[in-house]
C-alpha positions in Angstrom: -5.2 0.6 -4.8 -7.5 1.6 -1.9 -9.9 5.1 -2.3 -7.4 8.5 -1.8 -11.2 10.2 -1.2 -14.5 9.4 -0.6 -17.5 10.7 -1.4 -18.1 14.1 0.9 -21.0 15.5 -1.2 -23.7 14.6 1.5 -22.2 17.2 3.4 -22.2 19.9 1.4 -24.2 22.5 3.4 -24.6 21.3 6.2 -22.8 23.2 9.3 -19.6 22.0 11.1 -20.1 18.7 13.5 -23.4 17.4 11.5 -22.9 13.7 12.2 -23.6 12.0 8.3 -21.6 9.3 7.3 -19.1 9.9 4.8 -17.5 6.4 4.1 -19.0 3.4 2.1 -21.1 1.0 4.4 -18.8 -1.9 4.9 -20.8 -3.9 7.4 -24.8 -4.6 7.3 -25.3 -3.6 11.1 -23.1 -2.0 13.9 -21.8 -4.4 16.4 -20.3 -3.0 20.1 -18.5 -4.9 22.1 -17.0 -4.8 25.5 -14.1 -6.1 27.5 -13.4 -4.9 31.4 -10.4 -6.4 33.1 -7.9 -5.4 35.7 -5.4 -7.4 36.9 -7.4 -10.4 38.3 -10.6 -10.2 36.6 -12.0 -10.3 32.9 -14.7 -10.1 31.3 -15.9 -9.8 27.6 -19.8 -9.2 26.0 -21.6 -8.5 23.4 -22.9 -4.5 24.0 -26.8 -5.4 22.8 -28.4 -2.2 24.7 -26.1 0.8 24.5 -26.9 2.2 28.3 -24.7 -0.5 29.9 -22.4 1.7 28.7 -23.5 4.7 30.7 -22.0 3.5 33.9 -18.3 2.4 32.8 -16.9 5.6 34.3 -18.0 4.6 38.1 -16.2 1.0 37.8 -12.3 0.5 38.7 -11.8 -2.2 35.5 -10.4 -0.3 33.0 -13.0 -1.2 29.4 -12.7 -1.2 26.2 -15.4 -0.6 23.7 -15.0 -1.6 19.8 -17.4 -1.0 17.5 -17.4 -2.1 14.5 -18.8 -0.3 11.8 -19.5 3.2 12.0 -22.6 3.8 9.4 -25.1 4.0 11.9 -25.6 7.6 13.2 -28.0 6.9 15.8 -25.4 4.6 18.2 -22.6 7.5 17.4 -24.6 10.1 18.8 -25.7 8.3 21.6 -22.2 7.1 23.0 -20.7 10.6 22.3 -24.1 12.5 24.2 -23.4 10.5 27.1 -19.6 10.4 27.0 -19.3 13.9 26.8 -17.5 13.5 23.3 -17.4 17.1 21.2 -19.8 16.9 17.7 -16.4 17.8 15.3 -14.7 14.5 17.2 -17.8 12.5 16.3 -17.7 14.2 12.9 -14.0 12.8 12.2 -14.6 9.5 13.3 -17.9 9.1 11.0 -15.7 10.7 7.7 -13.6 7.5 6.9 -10.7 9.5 4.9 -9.0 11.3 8.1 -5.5 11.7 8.1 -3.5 9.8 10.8 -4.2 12.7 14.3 -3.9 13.1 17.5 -6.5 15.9 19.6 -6.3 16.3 23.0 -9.3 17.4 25.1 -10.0 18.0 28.9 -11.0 14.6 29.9 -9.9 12.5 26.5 -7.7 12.0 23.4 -8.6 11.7 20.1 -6.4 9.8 17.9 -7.5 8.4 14.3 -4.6 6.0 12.9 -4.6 3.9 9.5 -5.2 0.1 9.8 -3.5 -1.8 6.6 -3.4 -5.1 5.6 -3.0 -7.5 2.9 -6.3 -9.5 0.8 -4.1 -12.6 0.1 -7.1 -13.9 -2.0 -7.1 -10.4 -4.1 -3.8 -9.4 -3.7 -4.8 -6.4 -2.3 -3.6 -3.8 0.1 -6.6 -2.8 2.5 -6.4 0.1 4.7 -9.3 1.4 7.3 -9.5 4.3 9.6 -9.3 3.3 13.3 -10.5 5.9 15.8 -9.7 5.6 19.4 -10.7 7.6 22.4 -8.7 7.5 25.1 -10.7 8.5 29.1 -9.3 7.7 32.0 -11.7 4.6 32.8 -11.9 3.8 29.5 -11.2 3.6 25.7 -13.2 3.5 22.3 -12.6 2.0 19.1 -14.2 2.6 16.1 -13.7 0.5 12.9 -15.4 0.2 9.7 -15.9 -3.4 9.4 -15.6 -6.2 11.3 -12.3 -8.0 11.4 -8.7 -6.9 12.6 -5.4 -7.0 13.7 -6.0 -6.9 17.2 -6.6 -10.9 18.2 -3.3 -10.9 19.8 -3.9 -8.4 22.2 -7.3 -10.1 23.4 -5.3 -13.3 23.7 -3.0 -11.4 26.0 -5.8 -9.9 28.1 -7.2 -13.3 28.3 -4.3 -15.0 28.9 -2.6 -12.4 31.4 0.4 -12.2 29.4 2.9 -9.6 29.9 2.1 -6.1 31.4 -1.1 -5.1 29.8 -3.6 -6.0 32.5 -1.9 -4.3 35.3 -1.8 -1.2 33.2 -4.4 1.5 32.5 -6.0 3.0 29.1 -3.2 5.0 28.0 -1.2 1.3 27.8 -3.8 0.0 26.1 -3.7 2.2 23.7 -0.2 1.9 23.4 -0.5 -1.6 22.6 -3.4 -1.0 19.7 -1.4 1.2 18.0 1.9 -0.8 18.7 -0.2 -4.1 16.8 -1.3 -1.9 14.2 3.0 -1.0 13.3 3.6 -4.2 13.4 1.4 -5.5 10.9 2.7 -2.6 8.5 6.0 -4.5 8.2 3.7 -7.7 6.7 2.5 -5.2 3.8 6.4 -4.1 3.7 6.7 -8.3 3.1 4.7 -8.7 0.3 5.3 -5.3 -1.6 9.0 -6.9 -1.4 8.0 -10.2 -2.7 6.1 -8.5 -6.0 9.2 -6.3 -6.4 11.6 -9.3 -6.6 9.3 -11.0 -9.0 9.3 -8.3 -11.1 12.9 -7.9 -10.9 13.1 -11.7 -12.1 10.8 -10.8 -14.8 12.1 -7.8 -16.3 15.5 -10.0 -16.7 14.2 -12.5 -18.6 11.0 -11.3 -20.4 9.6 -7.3 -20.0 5.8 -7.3 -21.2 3.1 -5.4 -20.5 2.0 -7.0 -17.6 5.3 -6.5 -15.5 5.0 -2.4 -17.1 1.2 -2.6 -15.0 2.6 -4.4 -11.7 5.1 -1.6 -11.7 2.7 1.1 -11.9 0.2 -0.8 -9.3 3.4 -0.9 -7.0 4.4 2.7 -7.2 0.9 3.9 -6.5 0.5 1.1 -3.5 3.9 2.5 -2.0 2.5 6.3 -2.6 -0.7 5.5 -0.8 0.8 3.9 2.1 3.3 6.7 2.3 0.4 9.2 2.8 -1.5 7.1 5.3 1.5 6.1 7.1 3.9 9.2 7.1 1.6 11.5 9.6 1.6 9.0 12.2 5.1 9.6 13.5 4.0 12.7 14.2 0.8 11.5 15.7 2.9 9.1 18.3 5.7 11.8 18.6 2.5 14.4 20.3 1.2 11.3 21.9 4.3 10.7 24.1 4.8 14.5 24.4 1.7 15.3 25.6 0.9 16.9 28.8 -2.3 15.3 29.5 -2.6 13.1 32.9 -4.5 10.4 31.0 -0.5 9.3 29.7 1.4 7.9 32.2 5.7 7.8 32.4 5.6 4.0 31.9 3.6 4.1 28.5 5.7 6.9 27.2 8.7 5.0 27.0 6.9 2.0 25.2 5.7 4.9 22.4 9.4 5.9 21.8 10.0 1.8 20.5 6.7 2.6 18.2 8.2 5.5 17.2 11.1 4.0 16.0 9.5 1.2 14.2 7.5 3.8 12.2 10.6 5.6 10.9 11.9 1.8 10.0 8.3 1.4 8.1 8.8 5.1 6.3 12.1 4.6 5.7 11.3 1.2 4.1 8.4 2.7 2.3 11.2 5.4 0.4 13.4 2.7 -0.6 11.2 1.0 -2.2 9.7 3.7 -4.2 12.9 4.0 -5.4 13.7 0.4 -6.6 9.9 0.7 -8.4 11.2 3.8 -10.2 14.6 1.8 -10.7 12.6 -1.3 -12.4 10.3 1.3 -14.4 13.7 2.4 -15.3 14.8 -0.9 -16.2 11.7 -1.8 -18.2 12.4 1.0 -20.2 15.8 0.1 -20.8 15.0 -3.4 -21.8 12.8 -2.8 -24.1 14.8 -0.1 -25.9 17.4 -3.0 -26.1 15.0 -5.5 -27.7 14.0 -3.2 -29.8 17.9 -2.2 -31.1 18.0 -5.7 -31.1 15.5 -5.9 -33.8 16.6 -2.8 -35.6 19.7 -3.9 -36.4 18.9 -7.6 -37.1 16.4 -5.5 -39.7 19.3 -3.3 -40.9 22.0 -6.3 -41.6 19.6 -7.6 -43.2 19.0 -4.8 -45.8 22.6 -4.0 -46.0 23.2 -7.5 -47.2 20.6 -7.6 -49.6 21.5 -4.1 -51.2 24.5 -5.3 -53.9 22.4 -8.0 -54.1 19.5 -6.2 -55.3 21.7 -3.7 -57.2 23.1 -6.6 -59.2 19.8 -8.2 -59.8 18.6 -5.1 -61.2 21.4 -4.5 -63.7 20.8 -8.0 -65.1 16.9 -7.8 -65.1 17.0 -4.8 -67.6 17.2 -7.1 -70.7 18.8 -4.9 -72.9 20.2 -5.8 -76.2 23.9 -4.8 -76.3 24.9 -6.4 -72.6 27.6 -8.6 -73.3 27.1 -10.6 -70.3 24.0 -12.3 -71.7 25.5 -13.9 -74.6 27.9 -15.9 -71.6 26.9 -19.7 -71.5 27.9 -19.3 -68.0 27.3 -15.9 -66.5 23.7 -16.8 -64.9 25.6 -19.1 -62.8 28.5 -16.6 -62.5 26.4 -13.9 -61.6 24.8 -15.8 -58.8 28.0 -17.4 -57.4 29.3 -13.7 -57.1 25.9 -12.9 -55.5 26.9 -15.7 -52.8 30.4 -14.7 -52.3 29.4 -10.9 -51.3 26.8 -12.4 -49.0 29.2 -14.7 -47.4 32.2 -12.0 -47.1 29.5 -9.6 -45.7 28.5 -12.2 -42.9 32.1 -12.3 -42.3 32.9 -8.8 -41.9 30.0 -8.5 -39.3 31.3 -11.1 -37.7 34.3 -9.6 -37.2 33.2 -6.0 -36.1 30.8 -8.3 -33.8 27.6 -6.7 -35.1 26.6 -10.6 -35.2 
C-alpha cells in the first residue's frame, strides 16, 4: 500500500510558500521537456537550458512542458519566477501528498490530480501526484518520476489524431486528466481479479494468506478511495469555472470525465464491500472448520465414555466380582464393548451428526 503521508518535518518552521521538497526523491536528476504544436506544425525537445522557456508566452503554438521529477528546488523556482506562478502554488506542487484540487488565479489554474497504476512485477498499486498549470499559451506538468500514462496522447499529437491539435490548453488538459480516469478502471481490473481469486480460495481452502490478501485489498481500495474521491469535485469546479482560459467546447468533454469518475468511485464502494463480504466469509469458514473439528472431537469422546466406564469397572480387580470367575466374560465384556460402539455409530448416523 502506497505512503498515506510523507515526511513534512523539514518544514517545520519555516514560513508559508518556502519551496523544500517534501516527497522522497524518485528520480536522480530533473528532466523538462517540451512539445509545441498547433494544427500543422509539431515539434518536441529536450528543455537542456531553462530560458527557452521564457519566451513560450509570445509564440501562437500552444506548449506543453513536463518535468519529471520535482526534487530539485532550483528549476522550480526558476519556471515559477518567470512564469509569474504564486510561492504557496510552487509549495503544493513540491509537497508530493496533496489532495486531488483545483485553484484558479488571474492568468492560470492550478490543478494537482492523482496518477495510479499497477507494478505488474510487484503487484503493486502506485499512485503519484501530477500538477498541472493551465496559461493561456501554455501548460505545465509536474511529475515525480519519469514514466506515465500519457504516451497515447503524444501519439495523438504526433499523429494528428482527433481534435487535440486544433484545440488550445484548456483541451489539453482535458485530455491529461481524461488519460489519467481511464487508467483508473485498469487498477479497478486487477483489484477484481485478486478479489475473484480470493473468492475461489476461501471456498476451497481459507489460510492465512488469503486472511492477508484481504486485509492488503481493503486498505488498497481505502487508499484509492481517498486519492480518487476529491477529484469529482476537482473536475465538477473545473467545468464550472468562470475563468476565460476554459472554453464551451472542453467543458462538455469534462462532463464525460465526470461521469467516468462517479463509475470509478462507485466501483471503488462496491468493492469494499465484497472485501468486507469475503473478510466475512473467512470468518465464517473457519468457524465451520473449526465446528467441524469440535464435533468430530466430541463424537469421539462420547463414544469412548461407556467404554471407558466399563473398562474401569473391570480394571478394579476386586475379589468378590463375580464376573471374573466367567471363562468367558473377557471376551463378553469386549463384544459388549463393540456392540455400544457400533449402535452408537448408528445412532449418529441417523440424527446425521456423521
Amino acid at each position: 500500500m502506497p505512503k498515506l503521508f510523507k515526511n513534512r518535518s523539514r518544514k517545520a518552521g519555516l514560513p508559508p510558500g518556502s519551496i523544500v521538497s517534501v516527497g522522497d526523491k524518485k528520480t536522480k536528476e530533473v528532466n523538462v521537456s517540451l512539445i509545441e504544436y498547433d494544427e500543422n506544425d509539431l515539434h518536441q525537445k529536450k528543455i537542456n537550458n531553462l530560458k527557452e522557456l521564457l519566451t513560450i508566452e509570445d509564440k501562437s503554438a500552444v506548449s506543453w512542458i513536463n518535468a519529471d521529477g520535482v526534487h530539485e528546488t532550483e528549476i522550480l523556482h526558476f519556471i515559477g519566477e518567470n512564469l509569474g506562478l504564486h510561492s504557496l502554488i510552487l509549495e503544493d506542487i513540491l509537497n508530493t501528498d496533496q489532495r486531488p484540487k483545483i485553484e484558479e488565479f488571474d492568468t492560470y489554474i492550478f490543478i494537482v490530480v492523482k496518477m495510479i497504476y499497477t507494478d505488474k512485477e510487484k503487484e503493486e498499486i502506485i499512485t503519484e501526484q501530477i500538477s498541472i498549470i493551465l496559461a493561456n499559451k501554455y501548460l505545465l506538468s509536474f511529475q515525480e518520476k519519469p514514466g506515465d500514462v500519457f504516451n497515447p496522447i503524444r501519439e495523438r499529437l504526433k499523429n494528428q489524431k482527433g481534435k487535440l491539435r486544433n484545440n488550445g490548453t484548456d483541451y489539453l488538459c482535458y485530455t491529461l486528466i481524461d488519460v489519467i480516469v481511464d487508467n483508473y478502471f485498469h487498477v479497478l481490473e486487477s483489484i477484481g481479479i485478486k478479489i475473484e481469486k480470493i473468492e475461489e480460495e476461501l471456498l476451497f481452502n481459507p489460510s492465512q494468506d488469503a486472511l492477508k490478501e484481504i486485509h492488503k485489498l481493503k486498505q488498497d481500495v481505502i487508499f484509492l478511495q481517498h486519492s480518487i474521491w476529491p477529484l469529482r469535485e476537482v473536475i465538477n469546479n473545473f467545468k464550472k469555472s468562470d475563468s476565460a482560459l476554459v472554453q464551451e467546447f472542453t467543458i462538455r468533454y469534462l462532463d464525460d470525465v465526470y461521469d467516468h469518475c462517479i463509475q470509478v468511485i462507485d466501483s471503488l464502494n462496491t468493492y469494499k464491500d465484497i472485501i468486507s463480504g469475503l473478510l466475512d466469509v473467512y470468518i465464517s469458514n473457519v468457524s465451520n472448520k473449526m465446528n467441524e473439528v469440535m464435533k468430530t472431537l466430541t463424537i469421539i469422546a462420547t463414544i469412548f465414555i461407556p467404554l471407558t466406564f466399563l473398562a474401569g469397572i473391570y480394571g478394579m480387580n476386586f475379589e468378590n466380582m463375580p464376573e471374573l470367575k466367567y471363562e468367558g466374560a473377557y471376551f463378553f465384556i469386549l463384544g459388549f464393548m463393540f456392540l455400544i460402539f457400533i449402535l452408537m455409530i448408528a445412532y449418529f448416523r441417523k440424527k446425521r451428526w456423521l
